[in-house]
C-alpha positions, 0 to 999 in steps of 0.5 A: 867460150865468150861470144858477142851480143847485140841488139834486136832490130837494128840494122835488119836482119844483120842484127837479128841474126846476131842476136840469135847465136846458138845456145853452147855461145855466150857473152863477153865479160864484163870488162874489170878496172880495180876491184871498187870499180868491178863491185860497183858494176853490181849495184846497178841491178838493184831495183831491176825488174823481177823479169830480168832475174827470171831470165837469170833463172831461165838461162840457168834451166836451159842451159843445165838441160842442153849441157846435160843433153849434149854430154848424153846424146852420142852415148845414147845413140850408140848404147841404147839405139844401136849406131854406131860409133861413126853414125852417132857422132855424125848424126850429132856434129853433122845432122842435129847441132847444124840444124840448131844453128840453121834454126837459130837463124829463123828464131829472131822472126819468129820472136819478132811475129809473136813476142818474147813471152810466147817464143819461150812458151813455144821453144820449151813446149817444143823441147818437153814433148822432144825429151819425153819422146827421146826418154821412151822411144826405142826405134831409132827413126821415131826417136830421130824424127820427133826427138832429136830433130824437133829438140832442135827446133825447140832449143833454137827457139828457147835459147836465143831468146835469152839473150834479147830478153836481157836487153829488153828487161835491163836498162842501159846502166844494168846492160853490161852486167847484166850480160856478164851476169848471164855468161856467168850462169850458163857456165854455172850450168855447164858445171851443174850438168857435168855433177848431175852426168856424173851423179846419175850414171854412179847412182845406176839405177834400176827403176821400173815404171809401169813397165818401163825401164828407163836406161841410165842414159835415158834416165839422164834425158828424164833429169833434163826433161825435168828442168824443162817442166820446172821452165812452165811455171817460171815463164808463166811469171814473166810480165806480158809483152807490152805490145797485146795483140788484138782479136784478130792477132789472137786468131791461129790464121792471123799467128801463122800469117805473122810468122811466114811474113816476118820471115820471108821478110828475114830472108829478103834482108838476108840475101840482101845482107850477103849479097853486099858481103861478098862484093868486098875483100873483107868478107873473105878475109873473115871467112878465113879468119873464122875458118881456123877458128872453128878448128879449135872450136872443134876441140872445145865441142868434142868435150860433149861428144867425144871426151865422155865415150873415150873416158868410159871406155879408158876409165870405166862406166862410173869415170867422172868425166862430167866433173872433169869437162866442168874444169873449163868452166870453172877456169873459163869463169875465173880467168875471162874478166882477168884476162880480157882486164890485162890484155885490153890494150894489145891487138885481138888479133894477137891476143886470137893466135896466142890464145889459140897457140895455148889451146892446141898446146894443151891438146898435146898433153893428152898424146903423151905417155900416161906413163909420164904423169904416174908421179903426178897421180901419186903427189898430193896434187894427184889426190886432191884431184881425185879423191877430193875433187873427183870423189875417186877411190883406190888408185889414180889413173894418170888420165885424170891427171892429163885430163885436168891439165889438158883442160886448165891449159886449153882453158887459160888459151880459150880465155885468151882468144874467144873473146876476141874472135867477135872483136877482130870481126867487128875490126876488119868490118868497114865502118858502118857494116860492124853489125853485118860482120859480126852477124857470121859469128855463128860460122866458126862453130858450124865449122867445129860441128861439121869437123866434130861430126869426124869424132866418131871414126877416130873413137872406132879406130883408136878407141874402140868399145872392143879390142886394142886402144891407141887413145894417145893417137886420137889425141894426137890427130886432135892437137894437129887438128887444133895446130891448125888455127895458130899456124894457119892465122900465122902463116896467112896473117898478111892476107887476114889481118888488118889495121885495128883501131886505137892499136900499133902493133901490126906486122 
């Protein structure tokens, strides 16, 4: 889950674009060396600008909003439009998350032409009128066409943002907390929305408002269109750019002119950018690298669009799949500044396929028996869980079980791997093109968005709303499929890897 940052405008549009990663990216931790040492990085925020604790603030909303959006979007567009299983998890995976990550692109000049105040101004104005069409309408081209797609524009343009904002409002001595800090709260957010998905669906309730009955998962996108609204007023408090702009900035023309010169500009630099990547024997080897990465990126993505539809339909509408996914946040949070501590002085590239290796086995606990963890389910363990964490009554189903330990397991991995995916980029980079390199960053979870997009064939085939299940066989075809990044990054680890700076240990 951690993810790389850098700074805006430096080396041209290479750095632009990574600034602008999509929203489900975050940052990596802060790196720990003793418990003193760690403590004292917090220090640093003392006396900080009311802006970067706003920006805390922001991050929180937004990332609370789009979780709980993205956990409701595939049963919204199955139960309340009428797609079908394949049509709702390809219009997710193939149409609305792509064009996220295609609009994430165009954010940076758009940030640029306007300044950061009125981009989030812009990007949540976006987003409300989105929610508020997807909260009411029922034709499914009207929800499609001003809902789901503007949402993304929206969310490409209020997300990103965030990550220059914490660079802008932060000193240098308060960077590397401060962006620590950041993907603390918008793992808090992840866990926040998996309690309200939870939470709203076991409310079930049956509101009428001047005629209009909102649906339980409509009622999910009213809860995310509420942290959207509350997003105005805290904006509002953000200090103005330091840079105003004239009268004749201000003018609507002078707006658009700005905008439509700072992107032609963008997509100049751009084309140049690639144009330069593709004449060298590293871009391909990244390529590689990042492709098999986007397999296990697929996994951790199915958890919003596939894990909630199959947990319903095998555990029943009031399943707490929300508290489940939660699980690898939690673990996400606690494991990363520990792990990224220990493991500091081995290669990344190692680090990538034994993390990567740890995440597809745990994938197979879910294609096991269920029979298998019956005993678990009735231990005190098995309660907890269910009754303590999950607020389960009766019996527990050993897919809680299987779930819970499928999670922590693929959790413990992705703490191994993620956060060094950014850093094998910048190794294999040649010196000077660091920046470049890691600019296609994005790439692995477009991958896992264009893979995940399949998500809705195997839900109809192997667990379909109606008629027999065979559940452990999709799980199956997803841990093959998550196999595929250790044993690919294994077996073509000559032609991928390369010697890493300061370490010994390559093959």
């Amino acid at each position: 889950m951690p993810r790389t940052l850098c700074s805006l405008k430096a080396d041209g549009m290479a750095q632009a674009i990574k600034e602008t990663v999509a929203p489900e990216e975050t940052v990596p931790a802060t790196e720990l060396k003793g418990l003193s040492g760690f403590l004292a990085k917090f220090t640093v925020l003392k006396g900080a600008q009311h802006n970067l604790w706003l920006t805390f603030v922001i991050k929180f909303l937004i990332y609370t909003a789009y979780s709980v959006t993205n956990k409701t979007m595939v049963l919204w567009l199955s139960k309340d439009l009428g797609f079908s299983d394949q049509a709702s998890t390809s219009l997710v995976g193939w149409v609305w998350a792509p064009a996220m990550t295609v609009f994430t692109l165009l954010a940076g000049s758009v940030t640029d032409a306007i300044g950061l105040r009125r981009t989030f101004f812009l990007g949540v104005a976006i987003c409300t009128i989105a929610r508020s069409v997807m909260v009411v309408s029922t034709m499914p081209w009207l929800a499609l066409a001003c809902g789901v797609l503007p949402l993304a524009v929206g969310e490409a343009l209020g997300t990103p943002v965030l990550l220059a904002a914490t660079r802008r409002y932060s000193t240098v001595a308060q960077r590397s907390i401060a962006f620590s800090l950041i993907y603390m709260i918008m793992n808090i957010g992840y866990v926040a929305a998996g309690w309200i998905f939870d939470y709203v669906r076991q409310l079930n309730l049956h509101i009428s408002l001047f005629g209009f009955e909102p649906t339980t998962y409509q009622q999910l996108f009213i809860v995310s269109l509420a942290f959207e609204i509350v997003l105005f007023p805290v904006i509002y408090f953000l200090r103005r750019d330091t840079k105003v702009p004239s009268d004749s900035d201000r003018a609507p023309s002078a707006f658009w002119l700005r905008i439509g010169q700072t992107m032609r500009q963008s997509a100049i630099e751009t084309a140049h950018l690639f144009r330069r990547l593709i004449a060298q024997s590293g871009f391909y080897r990244l390529l590689l690298f990042f492709l098999f990465i986007g397999f296990l990126k697929a996994i951790f993505l199915q958890m919003d669009y596939v894990f909630p539809t199959f947990g319903i339909r095998e555990l029943g509408f009031n399943a707490p799949v929300g508290k489940l996914s939660a699980i690898n946040a939690i673990v996400i949070i606690c494991l990363v500044p520990i792990v990224g501590a220990l493991t500091q002085k081995f290669a990344a590239y190692r680090m990538v396929v034994v993390g990567g290796t740890i995440c597809a086995a745990g994938v197979f606990i879910m294609a096991l028996p269920t029979e298998w963890f019956q005993l678990a389910a009735n231990s005190a363990a098995g309660q907890w869980l269910g009754h303590g964490y999950l607020g389960l009554h009766g019996s527990i189903h050993p897919y809680y079980i299987m779930a819970a330990l499928y999670l922590i397991v693929f959790s413990i991995g992705e703490a191994f791997y993620s956060p060094r995916v950014y850093e094998y980029a910048a190794a294999i980079a040649p010196r000077g093109q660091e920046a470049s390199y890691g600019s296609l960053a994005y790439l692995p979870f477009l991958v896992g968005k264009l893979l995940v997009g399949t998500g809705g064939w195997l839900l109809a085939a192997f667990v379909p709303e109606h008629g027999p299940r065979h559940p452990a066989t999709m799980w199956l075809i997803f841990a093959l499929a998550a196999s595929v990044a250790p044993v690919g990054l294994i077996v073509f680890r000559r032609y991928i890897r390369v010697p890493e700076a300061g370490r010994q240990d390559v093959d």
